[in-house]
C-alpha positions in Angstrom: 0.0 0.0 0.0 1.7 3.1 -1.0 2.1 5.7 1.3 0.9 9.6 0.9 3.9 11.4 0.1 4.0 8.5 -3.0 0.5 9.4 -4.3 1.7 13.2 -3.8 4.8 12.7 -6.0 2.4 10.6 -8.3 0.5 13.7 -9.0 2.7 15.9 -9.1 4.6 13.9 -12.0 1.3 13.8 -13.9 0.9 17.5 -13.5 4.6 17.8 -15.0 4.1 15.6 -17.9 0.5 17.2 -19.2 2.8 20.7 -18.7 5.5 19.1 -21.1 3.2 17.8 -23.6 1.4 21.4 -23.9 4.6 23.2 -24.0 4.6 25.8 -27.3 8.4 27.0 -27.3 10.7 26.7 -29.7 13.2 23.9 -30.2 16.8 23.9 -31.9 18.5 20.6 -33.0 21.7 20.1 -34.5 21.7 18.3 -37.6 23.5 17.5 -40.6 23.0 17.9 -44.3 22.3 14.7 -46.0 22.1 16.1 -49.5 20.1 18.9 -51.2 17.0 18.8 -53.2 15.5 21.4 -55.8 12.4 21.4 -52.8 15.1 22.4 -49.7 18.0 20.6 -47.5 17.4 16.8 -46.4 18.8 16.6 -43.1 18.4 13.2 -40.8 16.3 14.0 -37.6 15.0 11.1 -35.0 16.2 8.6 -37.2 14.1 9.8 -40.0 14.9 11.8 -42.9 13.3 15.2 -43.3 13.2 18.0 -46.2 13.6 21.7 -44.7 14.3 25.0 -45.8 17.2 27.4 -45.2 16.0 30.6 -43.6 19.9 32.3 -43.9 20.4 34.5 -46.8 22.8 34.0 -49.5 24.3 30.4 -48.4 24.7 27.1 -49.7 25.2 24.1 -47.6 26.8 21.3 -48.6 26.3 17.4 -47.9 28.0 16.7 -44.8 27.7 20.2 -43.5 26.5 20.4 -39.7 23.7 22.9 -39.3 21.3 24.1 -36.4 17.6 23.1 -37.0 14.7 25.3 -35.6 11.1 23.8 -34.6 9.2 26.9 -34.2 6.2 26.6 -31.4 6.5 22.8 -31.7 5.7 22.8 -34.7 7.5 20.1 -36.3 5.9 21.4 -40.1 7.7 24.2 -39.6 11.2 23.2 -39.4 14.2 25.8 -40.8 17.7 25.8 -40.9 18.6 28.5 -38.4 22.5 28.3 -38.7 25.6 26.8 -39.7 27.9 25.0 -36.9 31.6 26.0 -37.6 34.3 23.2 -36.7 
């Protein structure tokens, strides 16, 4: 039989985790540029390739090239190429 202090920090995990899945901010990955395609850059994210545009003016990226990702709001339709990671 649990005791109360476990049903307290119970609840007050499943008050965390509804928070997390109903958080709107904005996310930035890195990535890296698989290739490029007349529709945008094709970068692999969570083991799943995806096709995004480049929101910096004036560059080209090359396959290979490590780049920051940006998921605006959570919203994963939106994804950009924010920047380029220099090594």
């Amino acid at each position: 039989m649990g005791s109360i202090a476990d049903e307290l920090i119970k609840t007050m995990q499943m008050m965390i985790d509804k928070n997390l899945e109903n958080n709107k901010a904005d996310r930035t990955y890195r990535a890296v540029v698989n290739r490029v395609d007349k529709k945008g850059y094709i970068i692999n994210l969570s083991g799943g390739e995806r096709i995004v545009k480049c929101c910096i003016p004036n560059i080209e990226l090359k396959p290979g090239q490590q780049v920051w990702v940006k998921e605006p709001m959570g919203d994963y339709n939106d994804l950009h190429i924010c920047g380029v990671i220099n090594k």
